[in-house]
C-alpha positions as CSV (number, residue, x, y, z in Angstrom):
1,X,-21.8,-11.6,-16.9
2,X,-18.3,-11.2,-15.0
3,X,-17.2,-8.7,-17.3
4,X,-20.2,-6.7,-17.6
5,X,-20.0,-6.3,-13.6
6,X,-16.5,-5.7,-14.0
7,X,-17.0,-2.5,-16.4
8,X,-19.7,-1.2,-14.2
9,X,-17.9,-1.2,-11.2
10,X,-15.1,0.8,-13.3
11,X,-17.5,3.2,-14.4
12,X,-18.3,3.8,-10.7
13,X,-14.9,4.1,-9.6
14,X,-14.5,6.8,-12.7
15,X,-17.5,9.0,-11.7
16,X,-15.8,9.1,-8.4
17,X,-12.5,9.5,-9.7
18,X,-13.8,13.1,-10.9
19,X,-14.1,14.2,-7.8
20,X,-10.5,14.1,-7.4
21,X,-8.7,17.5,-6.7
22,X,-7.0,18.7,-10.0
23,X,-3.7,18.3,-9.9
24,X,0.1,19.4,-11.0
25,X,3.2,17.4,-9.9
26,X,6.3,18.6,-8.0
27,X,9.8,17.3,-7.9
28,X,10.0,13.4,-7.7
29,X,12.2,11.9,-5.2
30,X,13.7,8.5,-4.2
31,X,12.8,7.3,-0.8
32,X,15.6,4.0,-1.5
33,X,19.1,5.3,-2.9
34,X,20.3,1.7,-3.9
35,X,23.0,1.6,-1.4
36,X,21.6,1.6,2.0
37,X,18.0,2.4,3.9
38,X,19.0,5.6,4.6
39,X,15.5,7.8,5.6
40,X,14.3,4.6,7.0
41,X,13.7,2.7,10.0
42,X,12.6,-0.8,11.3
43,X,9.9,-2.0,14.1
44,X,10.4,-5.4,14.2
45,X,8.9,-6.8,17.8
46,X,10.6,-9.7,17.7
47,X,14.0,-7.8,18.0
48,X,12.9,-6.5,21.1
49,X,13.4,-9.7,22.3
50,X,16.5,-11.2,20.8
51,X,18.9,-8.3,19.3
52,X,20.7,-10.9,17.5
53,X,18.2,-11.7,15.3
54,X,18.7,-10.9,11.5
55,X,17.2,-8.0,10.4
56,X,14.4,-8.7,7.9
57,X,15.3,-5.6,5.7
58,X,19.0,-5.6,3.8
59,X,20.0,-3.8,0.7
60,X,21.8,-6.1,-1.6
61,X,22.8,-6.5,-5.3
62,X,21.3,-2.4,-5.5
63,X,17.7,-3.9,-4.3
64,X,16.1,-3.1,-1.0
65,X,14.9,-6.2,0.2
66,X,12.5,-7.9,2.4
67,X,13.6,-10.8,3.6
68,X,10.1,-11.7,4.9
69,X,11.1,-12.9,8.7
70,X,11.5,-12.1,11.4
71,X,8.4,-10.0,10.8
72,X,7.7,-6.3,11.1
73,X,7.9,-3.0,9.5
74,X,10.5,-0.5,7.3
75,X,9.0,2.7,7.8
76,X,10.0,6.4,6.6
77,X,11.4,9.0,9.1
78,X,9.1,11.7,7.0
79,X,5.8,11.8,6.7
80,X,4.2,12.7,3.7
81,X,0.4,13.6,1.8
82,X,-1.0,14.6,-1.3
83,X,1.8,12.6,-3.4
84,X,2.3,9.7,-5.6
85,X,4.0,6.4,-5.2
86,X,5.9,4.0,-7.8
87,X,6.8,0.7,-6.3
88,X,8.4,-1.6,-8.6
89,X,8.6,-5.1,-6.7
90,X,9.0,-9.1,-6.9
91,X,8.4,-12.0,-5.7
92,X,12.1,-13.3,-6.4
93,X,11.5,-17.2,-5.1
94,X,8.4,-18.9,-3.2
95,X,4.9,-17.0,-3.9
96,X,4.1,-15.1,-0.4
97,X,2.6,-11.8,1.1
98,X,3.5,-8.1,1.6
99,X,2.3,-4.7,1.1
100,X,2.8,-1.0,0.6
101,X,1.4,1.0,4.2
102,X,0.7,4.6,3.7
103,X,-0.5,7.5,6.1
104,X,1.1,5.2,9.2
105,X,1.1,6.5,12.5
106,X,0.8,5.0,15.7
107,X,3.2,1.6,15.7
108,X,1.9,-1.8,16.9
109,X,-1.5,-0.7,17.0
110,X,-3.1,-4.0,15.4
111,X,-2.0,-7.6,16.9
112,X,0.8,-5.3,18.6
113,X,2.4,-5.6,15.4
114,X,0.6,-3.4,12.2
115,X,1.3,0.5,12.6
116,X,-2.2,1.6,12.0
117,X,-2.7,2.8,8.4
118,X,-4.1,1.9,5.3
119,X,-2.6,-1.4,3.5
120,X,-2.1,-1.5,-0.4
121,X,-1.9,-5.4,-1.0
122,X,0.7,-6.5,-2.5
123,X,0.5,-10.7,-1.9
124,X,0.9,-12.6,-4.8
125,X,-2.6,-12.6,-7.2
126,X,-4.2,-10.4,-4.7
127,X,-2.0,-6.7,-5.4
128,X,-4.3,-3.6,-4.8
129,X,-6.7,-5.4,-2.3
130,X,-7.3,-2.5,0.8
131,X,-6.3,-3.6,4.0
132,X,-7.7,-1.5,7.1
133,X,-5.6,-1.1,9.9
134,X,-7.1,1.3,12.8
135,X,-7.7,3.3,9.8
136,X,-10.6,2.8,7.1
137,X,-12.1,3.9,3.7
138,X,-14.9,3.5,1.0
139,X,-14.7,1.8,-1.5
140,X,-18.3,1.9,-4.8
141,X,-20.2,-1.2,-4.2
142,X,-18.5,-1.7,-0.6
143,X,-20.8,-4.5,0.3
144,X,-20.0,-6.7,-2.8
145,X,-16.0,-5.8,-1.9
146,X,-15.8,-6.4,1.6
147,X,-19.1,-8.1,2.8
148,X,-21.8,-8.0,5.2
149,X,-22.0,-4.5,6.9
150,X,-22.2,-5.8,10.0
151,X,-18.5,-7.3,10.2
152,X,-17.2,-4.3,9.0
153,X,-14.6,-3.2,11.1
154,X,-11.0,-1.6,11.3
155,X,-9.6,-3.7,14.5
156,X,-8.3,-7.3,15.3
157,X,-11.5,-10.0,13.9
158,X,-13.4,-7.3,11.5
159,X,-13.4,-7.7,8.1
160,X,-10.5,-5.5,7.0
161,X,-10.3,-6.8,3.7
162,X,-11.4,-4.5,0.4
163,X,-11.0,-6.3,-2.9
164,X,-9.7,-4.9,-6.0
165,X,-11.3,-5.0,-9.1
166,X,-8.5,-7.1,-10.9
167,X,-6.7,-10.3,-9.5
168,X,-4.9,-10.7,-13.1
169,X,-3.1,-7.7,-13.5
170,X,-0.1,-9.2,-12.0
171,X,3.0,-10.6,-13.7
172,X,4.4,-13.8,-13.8
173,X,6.2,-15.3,-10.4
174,X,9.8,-13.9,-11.0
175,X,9.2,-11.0,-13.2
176,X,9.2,-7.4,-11.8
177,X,5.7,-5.0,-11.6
178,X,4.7,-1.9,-10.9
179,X,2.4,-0.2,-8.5
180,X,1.4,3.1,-8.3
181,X,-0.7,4.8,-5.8
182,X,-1.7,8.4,-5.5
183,X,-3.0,9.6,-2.2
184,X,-4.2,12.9,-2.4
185,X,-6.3,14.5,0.3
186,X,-8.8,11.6,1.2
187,X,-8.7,9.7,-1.3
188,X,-6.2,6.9,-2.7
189,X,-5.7,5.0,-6.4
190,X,-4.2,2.0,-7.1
191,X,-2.7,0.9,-10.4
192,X,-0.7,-2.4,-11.0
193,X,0.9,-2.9,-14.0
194,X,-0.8,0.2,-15.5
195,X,-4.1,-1.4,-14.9
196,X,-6.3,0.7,-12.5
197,X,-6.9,-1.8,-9.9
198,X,-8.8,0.2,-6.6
199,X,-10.0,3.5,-5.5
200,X,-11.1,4.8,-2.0
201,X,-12.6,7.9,-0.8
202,X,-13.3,9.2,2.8
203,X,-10.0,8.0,4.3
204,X,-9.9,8.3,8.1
205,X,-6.3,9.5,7.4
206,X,-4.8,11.9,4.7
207,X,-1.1,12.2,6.1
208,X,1.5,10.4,7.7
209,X,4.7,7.7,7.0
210,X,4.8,5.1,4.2
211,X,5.8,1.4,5.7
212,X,7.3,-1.5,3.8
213,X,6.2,-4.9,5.3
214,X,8.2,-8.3,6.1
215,X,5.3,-10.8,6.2
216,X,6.4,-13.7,5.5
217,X,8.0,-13.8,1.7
218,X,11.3,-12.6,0.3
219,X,10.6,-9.2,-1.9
220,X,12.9,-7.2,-4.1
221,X,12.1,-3.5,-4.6
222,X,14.2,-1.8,-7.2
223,X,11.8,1.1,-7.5
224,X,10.2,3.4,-4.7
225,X,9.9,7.0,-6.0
226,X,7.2,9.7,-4.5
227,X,6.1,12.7,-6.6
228,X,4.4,15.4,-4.4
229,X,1.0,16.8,-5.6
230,X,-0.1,19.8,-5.4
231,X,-3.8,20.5,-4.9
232,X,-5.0,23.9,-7.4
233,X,-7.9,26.1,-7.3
234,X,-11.3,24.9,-7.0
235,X,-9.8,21.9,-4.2
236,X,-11.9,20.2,-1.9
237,X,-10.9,20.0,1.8
């Protein structure tokens, strides 16, 4: 039964998927160049407070890392659309939480905290899940994904949350995975591990900064390359 519902709900996400602009890709780039965070920036509120905290993201042994506390955010000085995203990422001790933000904008806007945005999971057994942040998306068979209508919401005590499809797509605590997502226009796929794990359509937001999160967990990242897309004839706006 599970895996009949889980084929249908891929077979909605492909019909969907159709819609998508069609497609070439540009010149890839490296948003980490192993050696320090140049291109980036941090908005951590606890250093507000106390300078002399450590800074929860370091670059060390070639990896940019997360060091999971204090918490906050590494966030790109560019902004960027229509483009796609390899992460490749691990958990490198205790099982924990993070994600991949993209089209952030405002900073703190959730729990003075969360730049709002649109949250690409990436907590351990739960990589791909959506996470609404002042910003929000569809998802086929929304209901089933991120229940009741009613508690629907893109603010602090609404039900954020949007499930992927696949919860075993990850790879063993320790070992390194992938994730790619492609955001182009309004829409945005998510692949872990080469396994199509979500896909949204009507984004509130199309453009704007990619974040990095310390919440919680120590993360490696060895991996964090953007390919711009370029829309052709016959595009949607």
């Amino acid at each position: 039964m599970y895996a009949d519902k889980k084929l249908f709900l891929f077979c909605i996400i492909f019909a969907f998927s159709l819609h998508i602009p069609n497609q070439v890709h540009g010149q890839s780039q490296s948003l980490f160049n192993g050696k320090d965070l140049s291109g980036w920036y941090m908005d951590v509120p606890a250093l507000d407070e106390d300078s002399a905290l450590r800074k929860p993201f370091i670059v060390r042994d070639g990896y940019l890392v997360s060091l999971g506390e204090p918490r906050g955010h590494l966030i790109t000085e560019d902004e960027f659309s229509n483009y796609r995203l390899e992460v490749e990422y691990r958990f490198p001790g205790e099982p924990g939480n993070c994600g991949v933000l993209v089209h952030a904008s405002t900073p703190r806007a959730l729990y003075e905290m969360f730049p709002k945005s649109i949250e690409v999971q990436m907590m351990h057994e739960n990589a791909g899940d959506f996470w609404c942040i002042v910003e929000d998306i569809t998802v086929p068979n929304m209901v089933e994904r991120r229940g009741p209508r009613e508690e629907w919401g893109i603010t602090e005590g609404k039900n954020r949350r949007i499930l992927n499809l696949t919860d075993d797509s990850e790879h063993p605590l320790g070992e390194w995975n992938s994730m790619t997502i492609e955001a182009v226009s309004d829409s945005i796929k998510v692949w872990v591990n080469g396994d199509l794990v979500n896909f949204g359509y009507d984004a509130t937001a199309s453009s704007g900064k990619i974040a990095l999160q310390a919440e919680g967990a120590e993360v490696e990242f060895r991996k964090i390359i953007l390919t711009p897309i370029q829309k052709i004839s016959g595009d949607r706006e």
